[in-house]
N, C-alpha and C positions, 0 to 999 in steps of 0.2 A: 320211820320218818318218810320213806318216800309214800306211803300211802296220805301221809300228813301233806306232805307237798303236793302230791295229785290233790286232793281235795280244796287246797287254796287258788290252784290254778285254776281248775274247773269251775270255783265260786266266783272268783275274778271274769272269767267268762262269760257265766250265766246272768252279773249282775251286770255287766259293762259298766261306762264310766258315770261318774256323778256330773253334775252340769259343773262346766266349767267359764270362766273367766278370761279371757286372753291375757295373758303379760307381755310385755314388748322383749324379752330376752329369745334371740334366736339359736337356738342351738343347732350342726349338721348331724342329718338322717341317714346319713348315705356314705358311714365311714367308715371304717374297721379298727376302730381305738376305742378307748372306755372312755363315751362324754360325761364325766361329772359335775354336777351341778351341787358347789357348798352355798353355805349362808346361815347367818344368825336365825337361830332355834324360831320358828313361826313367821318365816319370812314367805313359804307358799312352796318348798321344794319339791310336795307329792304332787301338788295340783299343778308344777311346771311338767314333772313325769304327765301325769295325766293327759294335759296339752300338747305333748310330743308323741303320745299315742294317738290323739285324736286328729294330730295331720299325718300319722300315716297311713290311720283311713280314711282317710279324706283321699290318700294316694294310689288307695287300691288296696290295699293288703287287708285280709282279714282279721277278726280280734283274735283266732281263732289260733293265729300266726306271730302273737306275742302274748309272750308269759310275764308275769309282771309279783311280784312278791315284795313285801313289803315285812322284814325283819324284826318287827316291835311286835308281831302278832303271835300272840303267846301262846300259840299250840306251836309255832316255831323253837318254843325255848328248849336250850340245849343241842340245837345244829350243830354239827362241826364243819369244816371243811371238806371232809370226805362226805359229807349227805349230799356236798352240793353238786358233785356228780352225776346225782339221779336225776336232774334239774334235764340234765344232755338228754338220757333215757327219756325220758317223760317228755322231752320236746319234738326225738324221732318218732313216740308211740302215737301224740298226735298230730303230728305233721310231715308222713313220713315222703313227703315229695319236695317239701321245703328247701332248696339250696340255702337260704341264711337265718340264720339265728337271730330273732330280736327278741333279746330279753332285758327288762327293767327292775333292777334292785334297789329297796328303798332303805333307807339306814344300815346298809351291806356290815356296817362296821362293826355290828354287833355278833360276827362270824370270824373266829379266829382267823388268820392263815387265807382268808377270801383271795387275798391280791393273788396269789399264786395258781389258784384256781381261775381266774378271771384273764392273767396272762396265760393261763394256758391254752385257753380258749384265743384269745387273740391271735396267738401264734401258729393257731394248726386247725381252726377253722373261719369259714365265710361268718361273723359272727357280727350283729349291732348290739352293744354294751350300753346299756344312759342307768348310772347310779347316782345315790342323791345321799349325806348321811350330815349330821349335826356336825358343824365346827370342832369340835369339839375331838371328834377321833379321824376327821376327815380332811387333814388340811391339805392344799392344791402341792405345796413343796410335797408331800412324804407321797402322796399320788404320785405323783410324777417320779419319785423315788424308787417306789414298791414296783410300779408300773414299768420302770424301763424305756421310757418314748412311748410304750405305746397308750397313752389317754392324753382327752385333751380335758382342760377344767373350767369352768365358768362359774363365776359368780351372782347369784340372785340376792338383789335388795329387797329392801321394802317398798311397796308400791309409789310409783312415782305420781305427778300429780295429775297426768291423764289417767292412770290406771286407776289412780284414788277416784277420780269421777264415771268411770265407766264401772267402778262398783257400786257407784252409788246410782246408777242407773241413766245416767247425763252420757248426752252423743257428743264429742267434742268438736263439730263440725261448723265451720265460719260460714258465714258470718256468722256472731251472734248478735243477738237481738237484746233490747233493754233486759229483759226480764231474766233471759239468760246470764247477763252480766252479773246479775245480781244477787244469782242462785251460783256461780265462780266465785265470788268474793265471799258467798256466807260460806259455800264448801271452805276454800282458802283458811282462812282463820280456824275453821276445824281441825282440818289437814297440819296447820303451822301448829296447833297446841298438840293432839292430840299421833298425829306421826301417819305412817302408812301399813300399820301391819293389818294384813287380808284380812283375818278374822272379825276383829271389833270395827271396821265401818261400819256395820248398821248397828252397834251397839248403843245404849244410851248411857251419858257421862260416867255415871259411876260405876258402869261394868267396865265401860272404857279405863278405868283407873285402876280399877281390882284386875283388872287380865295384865294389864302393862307391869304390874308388881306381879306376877306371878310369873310372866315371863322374865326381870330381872333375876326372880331367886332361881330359876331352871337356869339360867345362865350360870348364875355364882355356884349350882350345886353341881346341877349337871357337866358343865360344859369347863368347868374349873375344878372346882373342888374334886369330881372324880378324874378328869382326865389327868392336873399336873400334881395332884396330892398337896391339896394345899392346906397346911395344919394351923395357918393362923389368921382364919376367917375375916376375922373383927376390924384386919388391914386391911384384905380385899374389896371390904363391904366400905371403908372409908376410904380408901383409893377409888371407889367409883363414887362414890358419893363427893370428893374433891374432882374429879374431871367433869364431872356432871357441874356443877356449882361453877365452873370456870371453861364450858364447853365454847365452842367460837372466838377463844383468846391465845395467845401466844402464854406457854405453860414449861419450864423445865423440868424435869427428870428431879433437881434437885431441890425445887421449890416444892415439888409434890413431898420429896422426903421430908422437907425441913415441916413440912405441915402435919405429918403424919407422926414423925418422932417424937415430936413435944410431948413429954407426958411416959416415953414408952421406950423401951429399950429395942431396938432396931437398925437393922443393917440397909444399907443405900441401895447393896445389889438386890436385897430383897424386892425394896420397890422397884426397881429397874425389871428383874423376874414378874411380878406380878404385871407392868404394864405391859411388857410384852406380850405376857399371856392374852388382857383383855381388845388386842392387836390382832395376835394371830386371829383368837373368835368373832372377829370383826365387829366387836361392840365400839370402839371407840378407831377413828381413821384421824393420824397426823397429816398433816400438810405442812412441808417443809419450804423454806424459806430459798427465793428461785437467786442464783449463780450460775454464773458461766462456768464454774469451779464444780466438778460435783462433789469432793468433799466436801466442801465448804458449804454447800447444800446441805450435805447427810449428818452434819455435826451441829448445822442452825438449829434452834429452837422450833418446834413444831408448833403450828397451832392445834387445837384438838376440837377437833370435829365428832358428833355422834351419828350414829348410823341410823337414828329414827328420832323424831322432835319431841315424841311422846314419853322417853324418859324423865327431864327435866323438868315435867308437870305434875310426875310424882313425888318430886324434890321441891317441890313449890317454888318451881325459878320460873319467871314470869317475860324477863326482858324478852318484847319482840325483836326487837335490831338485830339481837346474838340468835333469835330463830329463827329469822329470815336468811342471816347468814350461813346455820346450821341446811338449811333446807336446799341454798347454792350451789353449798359445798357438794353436799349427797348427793344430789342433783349432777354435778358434773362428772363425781367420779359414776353413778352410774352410767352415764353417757360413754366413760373411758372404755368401763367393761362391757358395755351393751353394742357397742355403736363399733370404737375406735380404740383400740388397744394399745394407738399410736400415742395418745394426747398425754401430756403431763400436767398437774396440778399443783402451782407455787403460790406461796405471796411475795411480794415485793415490801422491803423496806430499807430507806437511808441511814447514812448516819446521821441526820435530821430528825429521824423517827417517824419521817414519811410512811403511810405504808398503802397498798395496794390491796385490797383482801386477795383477788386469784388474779394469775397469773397461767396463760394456758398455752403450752406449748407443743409440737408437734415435731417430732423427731429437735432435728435441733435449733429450730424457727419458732420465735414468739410467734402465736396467732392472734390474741387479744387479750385486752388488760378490764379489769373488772370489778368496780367496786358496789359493794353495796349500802345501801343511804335509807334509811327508815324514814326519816325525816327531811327533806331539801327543804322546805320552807323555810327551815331555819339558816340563817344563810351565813351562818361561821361554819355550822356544821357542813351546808354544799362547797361551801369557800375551799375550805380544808380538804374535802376528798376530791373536787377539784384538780387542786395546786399537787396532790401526789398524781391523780393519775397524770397531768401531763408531764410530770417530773421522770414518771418510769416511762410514758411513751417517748421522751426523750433519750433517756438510758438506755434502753432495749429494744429502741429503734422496731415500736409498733403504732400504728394508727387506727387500731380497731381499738375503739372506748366506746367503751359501757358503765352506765349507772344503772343499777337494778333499783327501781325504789318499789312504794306502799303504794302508789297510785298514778303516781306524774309521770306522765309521758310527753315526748317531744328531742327536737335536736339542736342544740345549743355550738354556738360557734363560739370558740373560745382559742386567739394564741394564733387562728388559722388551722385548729384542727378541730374538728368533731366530736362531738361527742354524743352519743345516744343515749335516752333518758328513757327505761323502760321500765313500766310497771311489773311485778314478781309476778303474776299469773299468768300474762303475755308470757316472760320469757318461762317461764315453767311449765307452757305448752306448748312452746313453739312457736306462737303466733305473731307475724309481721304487724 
């Protein structure tokens, strides 16, 4: 085995990196913990390793000076934990002036006993750690668990909507010009159906559909079915097929059962077990309903958000409103994790039945209220998300409002407060 691992390392060196893409997730170089990087199966976690090699030679360090293995390679199969020892050896043999360790493990998980090996390193040498492994046998709580304090964890999405155009070869650089606007609005509609995963951007529709259901079933097999032993398939596969079909809505726990039961001899906590499941692997993100109370938050009804647009298109659901608000959502919590680890994301609702789609908070100050409108021309439907958001800016005592809409922009005074009217690709690039 260690002749096995001398020869991958060597290869890793001789080939260097593949081109790569930049993601806006920043990870530290410069730490002595294990940076792990999870995320839903084909979100981009080797080519984020990748990227985190290629600035630290950007920094000076040679490649020569990081080892990098990647677990799924099957002259690997059968490693124990004791092989991975040799990894030390084979690091002093080619590096033997080196004061610190930078090594990168790819799907580590598939190494019994790893964590112990990996804390042992932490603890008794100058060592830099960046692993990356499927949902699935990686999640950030049992990291943090195994690990002791010493790793830190982050999470990778799927391509946000400037990443989605810088793979598609578009510089996001303002001003833009007609033409450029034009070639954002056809991306847009792409991006809104079809979702952000790295791979199928340049693909054409119907591979884009056939990759999106194959990466569902690697979810349900791989990331479910092996990880929590799950023996009765044919609910998992209609418990997503139910949150998929009602994504961007406000959804109970026991609406999902009473939809699943009909017909089938079933237990409540089973559903409750299986969404949790599809939780932890980050297929599906609730957003909970914003309270000064935080019980009273953590017992509301969640709305259910998905973690890529391009699900729903293999389900044949079509509503843009629910996929402009799906693409918000994702859009914000990646900002949480990317950005601000501070921000919290609610929605607002009365007993009116008012509601507010987000609600975004910072430690324990509203920072601004958010709705989004597919449609304003129609003006019961602007009337009505209106009349809530100034209902909660009165409630919650905030004065940032925002309309996210399809195209209209502008600032409407309304009550004596403002309101901002922003087209989805402005604010899903940033742009003022």
């Amino acid at each position: 085995m260690k002749d096995v691992i001398e020869e991958i390392i060597v290869e890793f060196h001789k080939l260097g990196l593949p081109e790569i893409k930049p993601r806006e997730l920043e990870v530290p170089v410069n730490i002595n913990k294990a940076v792990t990087i999870t995320g839903l199966r084909r979100v981009g976690k080797t080519y984020f390793l990748y990227q985190t090699i290629q600035e630290l030679l950007k920094a000076g360090l040679k490649l020569e000076n990081i080892f990098y293995m990647n677990f799924e390679d099957n002259r690997l199969e059968g490693i124990t934990s004791e092989n991975l020892s040799k990894i030390v050896e084979l690091y002093r043999k080619h590096n033997p002036d080196s004061k610190t360790m930078y090594l990168f493990f790819d799907e580590i998980q598939n190494v019994s006993g790893w964590e112990k090996f990996v804390r042992r390193l932490l603890e008794r040498r100058e060592v830099r750690i960046f692993i990356t492994g499927s949902s699935s046998k990686l999640l950030s709580r049992e990291i943090a668990t195994s690990l002791r304090g010493r790793s830190l964890s982050f999470k990778l999405f799927p391509l946000s909507f400037r990443e989605f155009l810088r793979f598609k070869g578009f510089e996001t650089e303002e001003p833009f010009i007609e033409d450029e606007r034009g070639l954002i609005t056809r991306y847009l509609e792409e991006y809104m159906q079809f979702g952000g995963f790295p791979e199928i951007v340049n693909y054409d529709v119907h591979l884009k559909i056939r990759t999106l259901q194959e990466y569902l079933e690697m979810v349900i097999y791989k990331d479910l079915v092996e990880r929590y032993g799950i023996e009765r398939i044919s609910v998992m596969k209609g418990l997503i097929r139910l949150i998929v079909k009602n994504f961007s809505r406000r959804v109970s726990i026991r609406k999902l059962y009473n939809s699943l039961s009909s017909g089938m001899t079933l237990s409540r906590n089973t559903v409750y077990e299986y969404f949790s499941y599809l939780e932890d692997v980050g297929f599906v993100i609730p957003i909970r309903k914003f309270s000064f109370s935080e019980r009273e938050s953590m017992n509301s009804v969640a709305k259910l958000y998905l973690v890529d647009n391009g699900f729903p298109t293999i389900y044949g659901v079509k509503d843009e409103g629910y996929r402009m608000e799906n693409l918000v959502a994702v859009e914000l919590m990646r900002r949480k994790h990317y950005f601000n680890p501070l921000l919290g994301v609610y929605y607002w609702q009365d007993r009116q039945q008012r509601e507010v789609d987000f609600v975004i908070k910072e430690g324990f100050e509203v920072k601004g209220l958010i709705q989004v409108c597919h449609d304003v021309d129609d003006l019961n439907t602007k009337e009505r998300e209106v009349k809530a958001l100034l209902k909660a800016s009165e409630e919650l005592g905030c004065n940032s409002l925002q309309i996210i809409t399809r195209d209209y922009e502008g600032i409407e005074e309304v009550r004596r407060k403002k309101i901002r009217f922003v087209p989805l690709w402005k604010w899903l690039l940033g742009v003022s």
